[in-house]
C-alpha positions in Angstrom: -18.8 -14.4 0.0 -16.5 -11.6 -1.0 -13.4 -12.7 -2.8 -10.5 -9.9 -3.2 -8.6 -10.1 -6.6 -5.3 -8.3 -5.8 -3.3 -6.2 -8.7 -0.5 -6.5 -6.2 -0.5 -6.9 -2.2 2.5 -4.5 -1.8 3.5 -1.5 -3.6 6.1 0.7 -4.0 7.1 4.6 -4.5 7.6 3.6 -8.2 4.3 2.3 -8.2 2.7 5.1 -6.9 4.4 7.0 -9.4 3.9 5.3 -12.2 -0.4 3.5 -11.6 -1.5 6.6 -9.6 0.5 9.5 -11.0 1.5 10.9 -8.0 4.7 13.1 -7.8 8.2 11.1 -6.5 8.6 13.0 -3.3 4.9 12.6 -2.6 5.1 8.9 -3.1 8.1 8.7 -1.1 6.0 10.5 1.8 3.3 7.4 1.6 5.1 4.9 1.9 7.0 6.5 4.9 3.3 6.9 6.4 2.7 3.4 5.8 6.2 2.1 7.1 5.3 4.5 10.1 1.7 2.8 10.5 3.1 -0.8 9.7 5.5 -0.2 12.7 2.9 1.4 15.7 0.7 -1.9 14.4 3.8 -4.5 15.8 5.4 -4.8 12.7 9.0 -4.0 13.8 10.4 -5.4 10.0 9.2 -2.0 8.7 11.1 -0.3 10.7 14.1 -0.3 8.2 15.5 2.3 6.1 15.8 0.0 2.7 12.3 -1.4 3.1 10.3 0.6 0.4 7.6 -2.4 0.1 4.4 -1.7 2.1 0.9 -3.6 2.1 -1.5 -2.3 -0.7 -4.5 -1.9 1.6 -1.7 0.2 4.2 -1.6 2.7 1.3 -5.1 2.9 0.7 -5.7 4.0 4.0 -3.7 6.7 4.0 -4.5 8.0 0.3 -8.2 7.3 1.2 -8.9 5.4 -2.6 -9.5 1.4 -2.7 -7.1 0.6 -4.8 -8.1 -3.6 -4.4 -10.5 -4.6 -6.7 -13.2 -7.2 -4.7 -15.5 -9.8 -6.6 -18.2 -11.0 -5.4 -17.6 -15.2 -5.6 -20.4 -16.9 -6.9 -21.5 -20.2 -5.0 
């Protein structure tokens, strides 16, 4: 059974800035994609203008690299 060993479950602009080198306004543009997925998925908390946590795997999606690391778990 796959186990999934998390750096982080949520991420932020700053750290998409400062893990993946992306630019600040660039960030700032996932994680509105991801507030803006979050939100059509039934997750109306998103839907706030100070909320600047999003899911990990959210962000992955939209940048199209895994960014969780998975072990396999040995039995």
């Amino acid at each position: 059974m796959a186990e999934k060993k998390y750096q982080s479950e949520t991420m932020t602009a700053k750290d998409l800035v400062e893990r993946l080198n992306f630019k600040p306004a660039q960030a700032k543009a996932i994680i509105h994609l991801a507030k803006e997925t979050m939100v059509k998925r039934g997750f109306t908390i998103y839907n706030n203008r100070r909320m600047g946590v999003v899911p990990t795997e959210v962000v992955a999606e939209i940048v199209g690299i895994p960014l969780l690391q998975t072990k396999e778990k040995k039995e």
